[in-house]
N, C-alpha and C positions, 0 to 999 in steps of 0.2 A: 529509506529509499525516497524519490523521487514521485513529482508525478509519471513520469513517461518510465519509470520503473515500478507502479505498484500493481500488482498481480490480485487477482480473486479467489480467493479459497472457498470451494466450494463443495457442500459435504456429500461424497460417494456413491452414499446410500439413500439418498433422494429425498423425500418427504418422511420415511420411515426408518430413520438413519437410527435414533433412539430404539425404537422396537426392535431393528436387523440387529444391531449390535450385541445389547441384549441378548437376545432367541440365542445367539453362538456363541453363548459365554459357559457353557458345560465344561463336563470334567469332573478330574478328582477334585478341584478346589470346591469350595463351599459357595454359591449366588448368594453376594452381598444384598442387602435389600436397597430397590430404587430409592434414590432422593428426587426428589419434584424440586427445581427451582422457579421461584414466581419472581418478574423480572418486576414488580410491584413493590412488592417485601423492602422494608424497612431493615434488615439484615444487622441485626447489633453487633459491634464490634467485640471483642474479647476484652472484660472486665481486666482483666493482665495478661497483657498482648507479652508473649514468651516466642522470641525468634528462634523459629526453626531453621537447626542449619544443613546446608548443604551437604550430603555426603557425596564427595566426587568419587571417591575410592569405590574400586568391582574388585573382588576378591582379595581385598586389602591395599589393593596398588593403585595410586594415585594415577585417573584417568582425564585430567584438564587439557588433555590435547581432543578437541570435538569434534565434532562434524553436524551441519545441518543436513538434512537427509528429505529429497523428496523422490519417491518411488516410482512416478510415471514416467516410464518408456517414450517411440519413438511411435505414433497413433493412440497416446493414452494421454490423460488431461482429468484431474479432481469434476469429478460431477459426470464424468462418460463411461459406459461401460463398454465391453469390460474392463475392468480396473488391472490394477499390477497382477500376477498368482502369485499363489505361497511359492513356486519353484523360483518365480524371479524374486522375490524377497528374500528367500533363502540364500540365492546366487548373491547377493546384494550384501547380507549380512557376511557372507563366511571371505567376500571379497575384502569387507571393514573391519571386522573382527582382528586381521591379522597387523594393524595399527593402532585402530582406536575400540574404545571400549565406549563410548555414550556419546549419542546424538541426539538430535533434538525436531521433534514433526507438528505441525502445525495447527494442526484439527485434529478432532474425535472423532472418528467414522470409522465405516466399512472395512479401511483402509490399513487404519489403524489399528486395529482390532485383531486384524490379517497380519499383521508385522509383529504383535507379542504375540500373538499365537506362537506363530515363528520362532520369535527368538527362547520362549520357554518349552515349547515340543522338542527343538534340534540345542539345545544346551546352546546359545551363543552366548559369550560374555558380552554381554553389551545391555548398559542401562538407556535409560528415556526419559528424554525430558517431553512430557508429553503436555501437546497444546488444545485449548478450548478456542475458536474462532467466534469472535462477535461481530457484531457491525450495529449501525444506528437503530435504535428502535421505533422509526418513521415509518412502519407498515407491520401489517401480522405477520406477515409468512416470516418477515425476521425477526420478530419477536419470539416466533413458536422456531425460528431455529437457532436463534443464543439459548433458547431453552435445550433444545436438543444437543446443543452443542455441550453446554456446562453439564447437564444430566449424564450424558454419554461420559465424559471426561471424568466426573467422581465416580463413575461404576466400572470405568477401565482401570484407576488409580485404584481403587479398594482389589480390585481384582486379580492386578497384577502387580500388587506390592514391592517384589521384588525385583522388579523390571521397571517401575518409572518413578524415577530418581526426584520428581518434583512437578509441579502442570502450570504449566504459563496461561494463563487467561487473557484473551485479546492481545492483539499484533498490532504496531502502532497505532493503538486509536486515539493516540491523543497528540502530537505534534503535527503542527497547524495544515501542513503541506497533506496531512492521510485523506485519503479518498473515501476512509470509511471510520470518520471521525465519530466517538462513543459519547455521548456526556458524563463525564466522571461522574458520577451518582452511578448510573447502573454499569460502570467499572468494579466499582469498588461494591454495590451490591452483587456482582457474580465474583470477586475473588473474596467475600465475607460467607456468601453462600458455598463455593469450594472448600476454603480452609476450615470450614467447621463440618465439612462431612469428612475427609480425608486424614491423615498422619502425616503425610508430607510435605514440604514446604510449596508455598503457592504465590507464583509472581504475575509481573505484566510485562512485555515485551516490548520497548519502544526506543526510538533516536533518542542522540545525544542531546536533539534539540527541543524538546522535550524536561528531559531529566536534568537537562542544566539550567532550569529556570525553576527561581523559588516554588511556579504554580505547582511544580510536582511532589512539590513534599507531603501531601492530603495522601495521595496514590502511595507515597513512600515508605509510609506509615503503616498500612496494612499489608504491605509485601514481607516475605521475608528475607528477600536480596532483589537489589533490584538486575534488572536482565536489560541489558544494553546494545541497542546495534550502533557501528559507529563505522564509517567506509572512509577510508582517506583517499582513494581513489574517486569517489561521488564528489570531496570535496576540495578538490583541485591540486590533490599534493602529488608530489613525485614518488616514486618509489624509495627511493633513500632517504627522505624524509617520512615517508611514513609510519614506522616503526614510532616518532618523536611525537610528531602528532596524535597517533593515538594515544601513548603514554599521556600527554599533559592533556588530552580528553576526559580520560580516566579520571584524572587527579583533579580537573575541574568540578566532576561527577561527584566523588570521593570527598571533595569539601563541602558538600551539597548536603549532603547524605551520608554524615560521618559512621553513624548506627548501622550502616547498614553493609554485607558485604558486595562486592561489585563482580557479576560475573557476562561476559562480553557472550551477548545472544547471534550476532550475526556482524562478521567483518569478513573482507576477502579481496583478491587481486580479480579484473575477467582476465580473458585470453582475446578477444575479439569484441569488437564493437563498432560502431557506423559513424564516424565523425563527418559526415554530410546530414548528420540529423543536428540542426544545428541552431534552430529557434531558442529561443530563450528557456530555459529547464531542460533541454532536451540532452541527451546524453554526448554530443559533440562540443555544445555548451558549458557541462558543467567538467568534464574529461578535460586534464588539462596534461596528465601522467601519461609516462609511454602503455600500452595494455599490448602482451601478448605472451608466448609461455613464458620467454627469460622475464619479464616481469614478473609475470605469478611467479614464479621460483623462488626471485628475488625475495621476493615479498613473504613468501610463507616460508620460508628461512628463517628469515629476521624475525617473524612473529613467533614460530616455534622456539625460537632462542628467549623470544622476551618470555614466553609463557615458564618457560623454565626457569628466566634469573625472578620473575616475580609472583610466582607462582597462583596467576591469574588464569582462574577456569573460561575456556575461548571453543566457543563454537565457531568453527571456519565455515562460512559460506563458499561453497558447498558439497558436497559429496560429486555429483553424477547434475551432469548439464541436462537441462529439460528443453526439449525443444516446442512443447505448450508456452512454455513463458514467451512474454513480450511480443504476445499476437498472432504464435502460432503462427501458420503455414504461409500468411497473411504478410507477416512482418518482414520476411527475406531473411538469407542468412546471417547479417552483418548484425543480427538485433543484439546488444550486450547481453539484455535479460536472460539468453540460454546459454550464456557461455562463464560462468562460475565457476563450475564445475571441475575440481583433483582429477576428474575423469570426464571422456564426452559420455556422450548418451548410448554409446555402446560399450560402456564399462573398459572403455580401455584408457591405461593410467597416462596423461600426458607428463613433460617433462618433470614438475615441480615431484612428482611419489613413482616416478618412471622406475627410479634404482629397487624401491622397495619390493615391484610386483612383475621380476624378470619373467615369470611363467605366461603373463599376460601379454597380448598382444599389442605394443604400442599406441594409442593418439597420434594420427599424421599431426602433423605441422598445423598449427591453428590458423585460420583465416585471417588477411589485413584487409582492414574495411576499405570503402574505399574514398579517397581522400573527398574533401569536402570542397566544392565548386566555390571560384573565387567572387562569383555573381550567382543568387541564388535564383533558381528558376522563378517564373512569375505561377504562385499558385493558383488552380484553374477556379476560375468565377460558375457561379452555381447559376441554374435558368428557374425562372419561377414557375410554380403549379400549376396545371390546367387539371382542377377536380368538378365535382358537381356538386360542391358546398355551394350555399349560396354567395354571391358576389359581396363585400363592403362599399354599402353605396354611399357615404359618407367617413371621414375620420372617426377613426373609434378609439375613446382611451381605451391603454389597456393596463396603465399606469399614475398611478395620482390620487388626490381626495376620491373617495370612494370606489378606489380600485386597488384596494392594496395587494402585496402579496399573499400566500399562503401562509410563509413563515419569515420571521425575522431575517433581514440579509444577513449572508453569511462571509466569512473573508476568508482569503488563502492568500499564500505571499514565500517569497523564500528567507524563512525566518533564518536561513545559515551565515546571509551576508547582511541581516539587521532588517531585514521588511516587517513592520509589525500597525497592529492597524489599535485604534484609539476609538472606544465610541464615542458617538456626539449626538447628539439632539437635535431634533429636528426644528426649524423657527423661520416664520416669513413664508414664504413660497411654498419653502422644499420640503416635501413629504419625505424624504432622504439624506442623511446627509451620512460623510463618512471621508476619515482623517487616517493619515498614517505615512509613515517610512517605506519607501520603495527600496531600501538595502541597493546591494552593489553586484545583485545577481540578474535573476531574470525577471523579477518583480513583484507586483502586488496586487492581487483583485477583490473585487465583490461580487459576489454571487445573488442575483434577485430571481427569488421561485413562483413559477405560479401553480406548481402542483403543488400534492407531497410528496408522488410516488415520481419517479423521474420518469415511467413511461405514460405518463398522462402529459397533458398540455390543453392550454387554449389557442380556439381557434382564430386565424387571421385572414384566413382566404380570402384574397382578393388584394392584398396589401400589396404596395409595391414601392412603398417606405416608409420608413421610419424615421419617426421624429423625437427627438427629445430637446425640452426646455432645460438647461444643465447652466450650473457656474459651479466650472472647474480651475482652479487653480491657473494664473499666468502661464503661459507658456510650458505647461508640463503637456504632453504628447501622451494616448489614450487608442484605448480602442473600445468597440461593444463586440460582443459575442453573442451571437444566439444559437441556443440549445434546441438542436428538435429533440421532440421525445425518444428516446430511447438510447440518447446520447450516455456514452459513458469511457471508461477510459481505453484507451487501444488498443487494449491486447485482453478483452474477454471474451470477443468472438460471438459473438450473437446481438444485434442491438434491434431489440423489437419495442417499440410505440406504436398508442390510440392512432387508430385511422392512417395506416400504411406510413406514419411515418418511418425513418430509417436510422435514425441514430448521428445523423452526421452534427459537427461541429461549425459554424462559419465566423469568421470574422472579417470584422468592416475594416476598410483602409483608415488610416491613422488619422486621428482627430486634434485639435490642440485648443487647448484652454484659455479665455481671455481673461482673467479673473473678473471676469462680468457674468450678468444673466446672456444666455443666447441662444437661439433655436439653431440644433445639428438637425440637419435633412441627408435622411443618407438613403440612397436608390438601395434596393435590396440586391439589387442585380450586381450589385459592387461589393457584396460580399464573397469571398476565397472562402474555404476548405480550409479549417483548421489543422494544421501538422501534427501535432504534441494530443490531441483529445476528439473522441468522438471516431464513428464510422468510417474510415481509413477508403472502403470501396464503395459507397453508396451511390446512390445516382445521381448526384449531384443535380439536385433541384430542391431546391428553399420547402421542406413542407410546413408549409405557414399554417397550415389546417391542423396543426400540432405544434405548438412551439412549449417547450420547456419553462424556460427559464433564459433570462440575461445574465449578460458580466458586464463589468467595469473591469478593464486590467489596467494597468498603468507600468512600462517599462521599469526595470530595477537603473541606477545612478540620479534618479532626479530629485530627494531628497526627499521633502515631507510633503504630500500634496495632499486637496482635500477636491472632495466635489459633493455638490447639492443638486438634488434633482426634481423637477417639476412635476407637469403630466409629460409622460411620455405614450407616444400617439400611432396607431398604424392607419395609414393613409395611401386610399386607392388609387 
C-alpha cells in the first residue's frame, strides 16, 4: 500500500490488551504459560533452522482460496469500543465458511481472541492466519505494545492450535514508502522470539517492493515463507493485464528467494475510488485501471483461475468493506480504502461472489467517483498564530551547527517507479546533504525531525518565515513541508500535539534549484494544506508554537538530484 492508503491497527483492548486477552482464555483446553518478549533481547537464531510448512489443507481439502478479514462494522473502528460481538462474528464466519476456509487478521487483541473463540465454540471450518502488529520502537507506549502485541499472539497461537494455521509478525514495516517503518533488528528479534515459543510457521507481511530487493533476504532467512502483498491495481495495470503482472511479480520474488515458498498475503480489485484525489501518490495518481464491480469480477475470476492452475495460496483483499478505513466519516464516500471488499459493509455479496450467496441480499451498484477537475482547485493558504507564546525578536536558527536534529534524516520516495535515496556526507557548509532518484512516480523526500515522538515540536512563535541556505541541484523543482505536531497520515482520525497544535500538514509553493549556494525566503503565509497527509479539517493556521518536523520532497521524472543544506532560520 501507499502512503494515502496506509491504515493504523490499533489494539482493541487498550493498554491492557495482554492481560484482557489472557483473563478469557478459559475452558476445557489447558492455559498455556505466558512468554514475556524483551524487545532488547539478542534472540538467537536456530542452530538448524528447519522450515516449517505451511499447511493450507482444513479437513484435508486444500483451502488456497483466502480471504483478509477485518471485523468492524458501520460506527466500529480497531481501538473503539464497542468492538464487533460474538453474534456479528458468528454471522461473518457462517457467511465465509460456505467458500473459504482460512483468512487472515492483522493483530492480537480483544478482537481476535473474540473470533477464535467463535470459530472453536460454533465448529466453523475456517483456519487463521493470525497477525502480531509492530511499529517503531521510538517511544515506550510502542515498545510496551510490540510487547503486547507478540506476547498476546504466542498465547492465542499456543491456544488455539487448531485454529491458526501460522502468525505473521509486522505489516509492511519494511518497504521504504511504510508509515510505520521497524528496523529490521527488532523484526527479526519478534519473529525469533515468536518462532521459538510456537509450533507453527511464523512470517512477516510486506510489498513486493520490499521482498524484491536483495536487502530482504536477512528477513527471508528467518521466515518460514515469505507472505507477500502485491496490487496491480495500486500499480498502474489494467485489469486484463493483471493476472500477467502478478504472475512475473511472483516469479521476480521466487528468484529472490528460491528456499523459500511464496504465499500472496494481500492482493485485490476496489469497486470505487476518488480520481479527483490526484496529487502525486494519491490514489487518482497512481490508478490508471478501470475500478468498479465488472472490474473486481474481472479481476477475481482471473485470479481464482490462476490460484488453481498454479496452486498458489492467495489471500484476497478482502472480505467485508470497512468504512473506518481511509479517514472514516471524514473522507467522503468516494475514499478506495473502504471499498475492497467481496462484500459492502453490510454483508451483502456484490457482483464478483453475488451467484454464490442467492439467500443474501445483493450490494446495489457500487459508487463512480467523481471525475477529476481539468484545473485543480487552488488549495486554501493557512493564516498565522495569534498565541501568548512569547514573540521572536530576532532570527532564530532552528537548523545548522549546533542545531541538529533529534534523529538522523530519514527518506521516503516511490521506490515502485525507481526513487531511491544514496547517503552522503556532509562537507563545507552543509550540515545536510542527500542524493537520490526521484523514479517516474510521485517522487522523492527527506524527512528532518525535531522531536522523537511526532506529537512534540519546537517552538517558532512569532515566525513569519522561513529561510533556508540550500544548494539544490540545477533546475530540479522542490518543495518544504512543515509538520505541526500531531501530524500523521489521513485517515487515523485523531491528531492531537504539544500546545493545541492540530496535526495539519503544509506546503510551500514550488522552489527550483540553481546548483549554486542560495538563500530560499519563503512567507509562511504562502504555505497550503497538504492534500495526501496530515489533519484533512484543522483550522488552518500555521501552529508554529509546535512544528514537528520538515520535508524536502522532490517531484518523481527529474532524475537524480541532490540538495545540501545550511542553517535553516525562522524569521519574524
Amino acid at each position: 500500500m501507499r502512503f494515502d492508503r496506509v491504515w493504523k491497527r490499533v489494539v482493541s483492548c487498550g493498554v491492557v490488551a495482554y492481560a484482557c486477552v489472557l483473563g478469557g482464555l478459559g475452558g476445557a483446553h489447558a492455559q498455556p504459560a505466558a512468554v514475556t518478549f524483551d524487545a532488547q533481547t539478542a534472540y538467537a537464531r536456530e542452530a538448524q533452522f528447519t522450515v516449517r510448512p505451511f499447511d493450507a489443507k482444513v479437513d484435508g481439502v486444500w483451502a488456497g482460496h483466502a480471504l483478509s478479514y477485518g471485523p468492524h462494522r458501520d460506527g466500529q473502528a480497531p481501538g473503539r469500543e464497542p468492538g464487533p460481538t460474538e453474534a456479528q462474528m458468528l454471522e461473518d464466519m457462517r457467511i465465509l465458511a460456505q467458500r473459504w476456509h482460512m483468512i487472515r487478521v492483522y493483530g492480537a487483541d480483544a478482537d481476535t481472541q473474540r473470533l477464535l473463540e467463535v470459530i472453536r465454540k460454533h465448529g466453523i471450518r475456517m483456519k487463521v492466519l493470525l497477525g502480531a502488529w509492530i511499529e517503531p520502537a521510538d517511544m515506550p507506549a510502542r515498545v510496551q505494545e510490540n510487547q503486547r502485541q507478540i506476547e498476546t499472539a504466542i498465547a492465542l497461537a499456543n491456544r488455539f492450535p487448531e485454529i491458526v494455521v501460522a502468525v505473521n509478525v509486522g505489516n509492511e514495516t519494511q518497504v521504504g514508502w511504510s508509515s510505520h517503518k521497524v528496523d529490521p533488528d527488532l523484526l527479526i528479534r519478534g519473529i525469533r522470539a515468536v518462532r521459538a515459543a510456537i509450533k507453527q510457521p511464523v512470517t512477516t507481511a510486506d510489498d513486493y517492493n520490499f521482498w524484491n530487493k536483495p536487502k530482504s533476504r536477512a528477513v527471508a532467512q528467518e521466515v518460514d515463507f515469505v507472505l507477500l502483498h502485491l496490487y496491480a491495481l495500486w500499480n498502474g495495470q489494467q485489469v486484463d493485464n493483471a493476472v500477467a503482472w502478478t504472475e512475473q511479480t511472483v516469479q521476480t520474488v521466487k528468484t529472490l528467494h528460491p528456499d523459500r515458498d511464496i504465499i500472496i498475503g494481500e492482493t485485490g480489485w476496489a469497486t470505487t475510488y476518488n480520481p479527483a484525489a490526484n496529487a502525486p501518490g494519491q490514489q487518482g495518481y497512481l490508478i490508471k485501471g478501470v475500478v468498479g464491480d465488472a472490474a473486481q469480477t474481472a479481476y477475481y475470476q482471473a485470479m481464482s483461475a490462476w490460484v488453481d492452475r498454479t496452486h498458489t495460496v492467495v489471500f484476497h483483499f478482502e472480505a467485508f468493506d470497512e468504512n473506518w478505513k481511509g479517514g472514516g466519516d471524514s473522507a467522503g464516500p468516494y475514499e478506495v480504502e473502504k471499498h475492497w471488499g467481496l462484500f459492502d459493509a453490510q454483508r451483502r455479496p456484490k457482483p464478483a461472489v453475488r451467484a454464490w450467496f442467492p439467500e443474501l441480499p445483493p450490494a446495489p451498484p457500487s459508487l463512480v467517483g467523481p471525475p477529476p477537475s481539468r484545473t485543480a482547485a487552488p488549495l486554501p493558504k493557512v493564516s498565522l498564530p495569534r498565541f501568548d507564546h512569547p514573540m521572536v525578536r530576532k532570527a532564530t536558527i532552528i537548523l545548522g551547527p549546533g542545531h541538529a536534529p533529534v534523529a538522523a534524516p530519514s527518506w521516503w520516495g516511490d521506490e515502485a517507479t525507481g526513487a531511491t535515496s544514496e547517503p552522503q556526507v556532509p562537507t563545507g557548509r552543509a550540515w545536510f546533504v542527500a542524493q537520490g532518484a526521484t523514479g517516474t512516480g510521485w517522487g522523492l523526500g527527506w524527512s528532518i525531525h525535531f522531536a522523537a515522538d511526532h506529537k512534540d515540536g519546537i517552538d517558532m512563535s512569532g515566525a513569519t518565515q522561513l529561510v533556508l541556505q540550500a544548494k539544490v541541484s540545477r533546475g530540479a523543482q522542490f518543495q518544504v513541508l512543515i509538520e505541526e505536531a500531531g501530524a500523521a497520515a489521513t485517515d487515523v482520525g485523531t491528531y492531537e500535539g504539544v500546545r493545541q497544535a492540530d496535526g495539519e500538514s503544509l506546503q510551500s509553493p514550488k522552489l527550483t534549484g540553481t546548483g549554486a549556494w542560495k538563500t530560499y525566503v519563503i512567507a509562511l503565509k504562502d504555505f497550503t494544506r497538504r492534500p495526501n497527509w496530515g489533519n484533512q479539517k484543522g483550522k488552518l493556521q500555521l501552529d508554529t508554537q509546535a512544528i514537528s518536523w520538515l520535508d524536502l520532497v522532490f517531484a518523481g521524472g527529474q532524475g537524480t538530484v541532490r540538495a545540501e543544506l545550511g542553517p535553516v532560520t525562522a524569521r519574524p
